[in-house]
C-alpha positions in Angstrom: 76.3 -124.9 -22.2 72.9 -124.6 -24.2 71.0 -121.3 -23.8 67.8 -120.8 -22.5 65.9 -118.5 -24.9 62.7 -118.5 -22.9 61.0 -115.2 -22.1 59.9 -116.6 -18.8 63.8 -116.8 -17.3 65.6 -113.7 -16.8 67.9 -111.9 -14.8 67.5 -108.4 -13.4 70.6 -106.0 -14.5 72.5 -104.4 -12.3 71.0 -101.2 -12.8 67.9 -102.3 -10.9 69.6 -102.4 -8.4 68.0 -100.7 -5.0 64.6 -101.1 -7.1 61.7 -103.1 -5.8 60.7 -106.3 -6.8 57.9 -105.6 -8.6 59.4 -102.2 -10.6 62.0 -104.4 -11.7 59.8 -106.8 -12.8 58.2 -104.4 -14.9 60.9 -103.8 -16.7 62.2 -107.6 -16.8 58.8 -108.4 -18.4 57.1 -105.6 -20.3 54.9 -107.5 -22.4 52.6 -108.2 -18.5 51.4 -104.9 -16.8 52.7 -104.5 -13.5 49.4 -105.1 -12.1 49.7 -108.8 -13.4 52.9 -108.9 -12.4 52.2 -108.0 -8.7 49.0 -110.4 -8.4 51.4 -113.3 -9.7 53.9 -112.3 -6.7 51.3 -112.8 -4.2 50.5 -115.8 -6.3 53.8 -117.4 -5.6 53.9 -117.6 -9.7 57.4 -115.6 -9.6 60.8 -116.6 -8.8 64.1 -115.0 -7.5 67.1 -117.2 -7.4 64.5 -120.4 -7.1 62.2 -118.6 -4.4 59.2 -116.7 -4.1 59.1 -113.3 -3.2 57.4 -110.1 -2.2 56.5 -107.1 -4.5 58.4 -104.5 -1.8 61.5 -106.7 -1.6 64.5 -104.6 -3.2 66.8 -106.2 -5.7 70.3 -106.2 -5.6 70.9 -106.9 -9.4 71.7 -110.7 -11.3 69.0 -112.3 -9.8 67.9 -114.9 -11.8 64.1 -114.7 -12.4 61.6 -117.5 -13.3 58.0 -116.3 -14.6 56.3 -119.4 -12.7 52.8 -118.2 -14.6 54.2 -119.0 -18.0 51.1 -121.6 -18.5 48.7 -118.8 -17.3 50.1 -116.1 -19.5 50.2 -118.3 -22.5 47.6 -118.9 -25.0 45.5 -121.7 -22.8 41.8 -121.9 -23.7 41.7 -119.3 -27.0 40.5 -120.6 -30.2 41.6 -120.1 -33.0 39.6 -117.8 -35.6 38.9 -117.7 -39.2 39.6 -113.3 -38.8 41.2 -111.7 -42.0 44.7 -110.1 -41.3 46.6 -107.9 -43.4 50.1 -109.6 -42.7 52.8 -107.5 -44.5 55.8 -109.4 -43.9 56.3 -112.6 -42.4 59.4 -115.2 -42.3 60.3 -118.1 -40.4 61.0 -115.7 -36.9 58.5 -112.9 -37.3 55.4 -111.2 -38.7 54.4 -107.8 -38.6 50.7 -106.9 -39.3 48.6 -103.7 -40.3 45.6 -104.0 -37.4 42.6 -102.0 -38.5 41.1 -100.0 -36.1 38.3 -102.1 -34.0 39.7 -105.3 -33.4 41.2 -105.7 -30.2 45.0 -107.1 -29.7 44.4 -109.6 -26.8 41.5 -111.5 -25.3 40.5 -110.0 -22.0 37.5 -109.3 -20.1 34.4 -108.5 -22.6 36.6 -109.5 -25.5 37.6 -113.5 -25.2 37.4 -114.2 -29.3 37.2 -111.6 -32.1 41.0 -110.2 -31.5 44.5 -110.1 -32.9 45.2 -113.6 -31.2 42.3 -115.4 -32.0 43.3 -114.4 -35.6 47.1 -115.1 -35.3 46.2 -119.0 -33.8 44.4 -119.6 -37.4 46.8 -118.1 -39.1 49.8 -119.6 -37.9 48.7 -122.3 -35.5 51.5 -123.0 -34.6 51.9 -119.4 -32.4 49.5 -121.8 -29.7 52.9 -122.6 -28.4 54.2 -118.9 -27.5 53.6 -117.4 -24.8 50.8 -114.7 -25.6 50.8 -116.6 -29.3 53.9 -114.1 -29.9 52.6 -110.9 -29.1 55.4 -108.7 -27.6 53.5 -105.3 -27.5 50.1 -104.0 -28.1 47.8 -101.0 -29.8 44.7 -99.9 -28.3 41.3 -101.2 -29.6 40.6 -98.4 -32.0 44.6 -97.4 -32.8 45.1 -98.9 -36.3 49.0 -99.6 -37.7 51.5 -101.8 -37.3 52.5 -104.7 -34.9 55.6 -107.2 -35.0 54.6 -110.7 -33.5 57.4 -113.4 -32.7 56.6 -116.7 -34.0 59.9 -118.2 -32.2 61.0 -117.9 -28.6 64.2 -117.0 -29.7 62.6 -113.9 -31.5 60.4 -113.3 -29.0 63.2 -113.2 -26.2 65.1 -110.4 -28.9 61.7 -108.4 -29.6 61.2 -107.9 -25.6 64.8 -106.8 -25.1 64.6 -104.7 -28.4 61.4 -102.8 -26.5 63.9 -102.7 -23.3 66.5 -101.0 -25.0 64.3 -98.8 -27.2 66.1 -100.2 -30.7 62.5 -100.7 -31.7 61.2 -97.0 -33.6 57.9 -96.7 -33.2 56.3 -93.6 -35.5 52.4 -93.1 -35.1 50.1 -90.1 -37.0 47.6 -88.6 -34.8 45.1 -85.9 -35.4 45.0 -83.5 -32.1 42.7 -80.4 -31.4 44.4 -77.1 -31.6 47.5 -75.3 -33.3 50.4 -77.2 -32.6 53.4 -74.9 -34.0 56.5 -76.4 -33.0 58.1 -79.7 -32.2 59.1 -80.9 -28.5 59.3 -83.9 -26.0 56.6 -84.7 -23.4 59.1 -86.4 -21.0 56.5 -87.2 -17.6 56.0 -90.4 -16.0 52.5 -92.3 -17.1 50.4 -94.6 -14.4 47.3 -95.6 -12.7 45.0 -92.6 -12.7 44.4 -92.4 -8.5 40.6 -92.9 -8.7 39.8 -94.0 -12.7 40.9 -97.3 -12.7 40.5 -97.7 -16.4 42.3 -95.1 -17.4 46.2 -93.3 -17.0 47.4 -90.3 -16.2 50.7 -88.4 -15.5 52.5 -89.5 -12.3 54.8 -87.8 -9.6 58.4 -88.6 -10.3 60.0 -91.0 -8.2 56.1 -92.6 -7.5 54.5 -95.7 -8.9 54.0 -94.3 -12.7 57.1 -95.7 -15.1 59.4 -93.2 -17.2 57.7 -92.4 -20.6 59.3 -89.9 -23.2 57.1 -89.0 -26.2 58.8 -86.9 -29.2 56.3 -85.0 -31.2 56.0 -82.6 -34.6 53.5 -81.0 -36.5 53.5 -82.1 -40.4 50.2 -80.1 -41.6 48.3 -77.3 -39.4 44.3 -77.3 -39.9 42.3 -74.1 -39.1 41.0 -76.3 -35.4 43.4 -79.3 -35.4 47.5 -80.2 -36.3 48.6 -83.5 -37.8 51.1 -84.5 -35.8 54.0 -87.4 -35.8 54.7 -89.1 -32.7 57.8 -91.3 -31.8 57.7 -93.2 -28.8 60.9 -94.1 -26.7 58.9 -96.0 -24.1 56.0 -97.8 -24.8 53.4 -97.5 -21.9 49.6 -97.9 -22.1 48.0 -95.3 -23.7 50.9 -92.7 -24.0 50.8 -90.7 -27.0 46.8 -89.7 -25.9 48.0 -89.4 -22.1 50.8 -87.2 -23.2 49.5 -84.9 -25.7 46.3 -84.5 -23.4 48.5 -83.3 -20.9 50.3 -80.4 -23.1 46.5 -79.3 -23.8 46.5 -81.2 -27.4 43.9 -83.8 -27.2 43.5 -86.7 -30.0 40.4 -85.8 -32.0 37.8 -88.5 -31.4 39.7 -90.1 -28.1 36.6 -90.7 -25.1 38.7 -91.0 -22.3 41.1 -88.3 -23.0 40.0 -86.0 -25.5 37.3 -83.5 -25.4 33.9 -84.3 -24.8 33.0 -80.8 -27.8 34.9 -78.5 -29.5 34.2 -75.6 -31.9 34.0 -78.1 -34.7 31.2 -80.8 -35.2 33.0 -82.0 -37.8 36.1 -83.3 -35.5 33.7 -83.8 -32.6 31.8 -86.7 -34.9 34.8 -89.1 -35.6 34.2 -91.8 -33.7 37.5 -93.2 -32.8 40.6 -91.6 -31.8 42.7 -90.2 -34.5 45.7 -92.3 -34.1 47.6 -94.8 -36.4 50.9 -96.5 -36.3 52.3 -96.0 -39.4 55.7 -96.2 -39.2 57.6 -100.0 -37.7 61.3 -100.6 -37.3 63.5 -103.0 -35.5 66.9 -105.3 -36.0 65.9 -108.6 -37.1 66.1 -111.6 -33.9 68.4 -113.6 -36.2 70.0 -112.4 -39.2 70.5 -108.7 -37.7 69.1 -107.0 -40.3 67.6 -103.2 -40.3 64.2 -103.4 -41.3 61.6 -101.0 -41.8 57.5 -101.1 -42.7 55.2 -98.5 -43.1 51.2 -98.3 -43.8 49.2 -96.1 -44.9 46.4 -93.9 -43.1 43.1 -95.9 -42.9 40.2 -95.0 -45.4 38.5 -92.8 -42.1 41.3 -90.8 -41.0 42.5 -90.4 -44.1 38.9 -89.0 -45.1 38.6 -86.5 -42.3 42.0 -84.7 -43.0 40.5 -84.5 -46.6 37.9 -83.0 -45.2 40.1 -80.5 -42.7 42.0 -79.7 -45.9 38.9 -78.3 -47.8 37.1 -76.9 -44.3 
């Protein structure tokens, strides 16, 4: 029997079961936010066992599932663009590239050439046939670090099951305000903030937010700020910031989460949030090989601990 390797068919596990539709779904496809997920239900664009259905229905478990939307979702009208990338590693099934801080990962609305994609498309043209031109998971606009892209479907099927089961380590350095003195776990559900549409925030347990787990440590103290690294186990939009907001340590330089002043002009004046992804493993899609990248801290964050140091 051949195998289908597309992204776009899957079946819900069994421990979904009891879940709704559309939280399933969510975890089914985590490279589409749950928002695009539930607008492509009421579409008809979605699938169970070859008919549509409703974001409330609850899922027993083994339902096959057909992403209907695959043209939408998929690269469509985006050019490609003559845009420099720094490409660290790249073979016949993957590439994994050290995004600067600035260019965003995926056209949307504002921001329909100039990104990631648009860049990936004239690099390897032949990503116009991948859903999303390979991209399994994203960084924020002004996060810099490290991104794996699939250029096959059979890599890209692995990568997203990789992020599902959490075999893909992802290490980030981030600045945050204050004295951090000890290690711990934010472990608090992230969503829709209830009236700021744009941005997240913590969620009730057992309510709409999705499980997000955030392991953190200090590696250098500052007289105003910590160094910190952060390991994600989930992977949820905007986390780290939401997260170490939350415990009352803030990324220096973040506008939506981070503090509007502080005691020091110098932190208050960075221009970006303090926030890189410098450390990238996962199991190779094919040969099943460890692998492991790591970059080093962009020119500007790398400047301002200088500066923190001799403050």
């Amino acid at each position: 029997m051949a195998v289908d390797y597309s992204p776009a068919l899957r079946r819900i596990p069994a421990d979904c079961a009891g879940m709704r539709l559309d939280a399933a779904l969510a975890r089914l496809f985590p490279e589409h936010s749950r928002n695009r997920l539930q607008v492509w239900l009421k579409e008809g664009q979605i699938s169970v066992d070859g008919l549509a259905a409703g974001a409330k229905r609850k899922v027993l478990g083994g339902e096959a599932v057909r992403l209907l939307a695959e043209a939408s979702a998929a690269v469509g009208e985006h050019q490609a663009e003559a845009i420099a990338l720094n490409v660290i590693y790249e073979d016949a099934q993957l590439l994994v590239v050290d995004k600067p801080a600035g260019l965003v990962v995926h056209p949307g609305s504002g921001n329909r050439s100039g990104t990631m994609m648009n860049a990936l498309l004239h690099h390897a043209p032949a990503l116009a046939e991948m859903q999303r031109a390979g991209i399994v998971h994203r960084l924020d606009k002004d996060t810099s670090g490290l991104l794996v892209v699939a250029k096959t479907l059979v890599a890209q099927t692995d990568l997203v099951r990789q992020l599902q089961a959490r075999t893909v380590k992802r290490h980030y350095l981030a600045l945050a305000h204050g004295e951090l003195t000890s290690a711990g776990t934010v472990d608090a559900p992230i969503g829709r903030h209830p009236v700021q549409r744009t941005k997240m925030a913590i969620a009730k347990r057992g309510g709409s937010g999705r499980d997000a787990r955030t392991h953190y440590a200090p590696r250098e103290r500052f007289h105003a700020a910590t160094l910190i690294e952060c390991r994600l186990e989930t992977g949820r939009t905007h986390q780290i910031r939401v997260h170490m907001a939350s415990i009352g340590y803030p990324l220096v330089g973040d506008p939506v989460y981070g503090k509007r002043k502080s005691a020091d002009p110098v932190l208050d004046a960075f221009p970006r949030q303090a926030l890189h992804a410098w450390r990238l493993a996962l199991i190779h899609p094919v040969t099943g090989a460890e692998m492991a990248w790591e970059s080093a801290l962009p020119e500007d964050f790398s400047s301002l601990l200088e500066v923190c140091r001799h403050g």
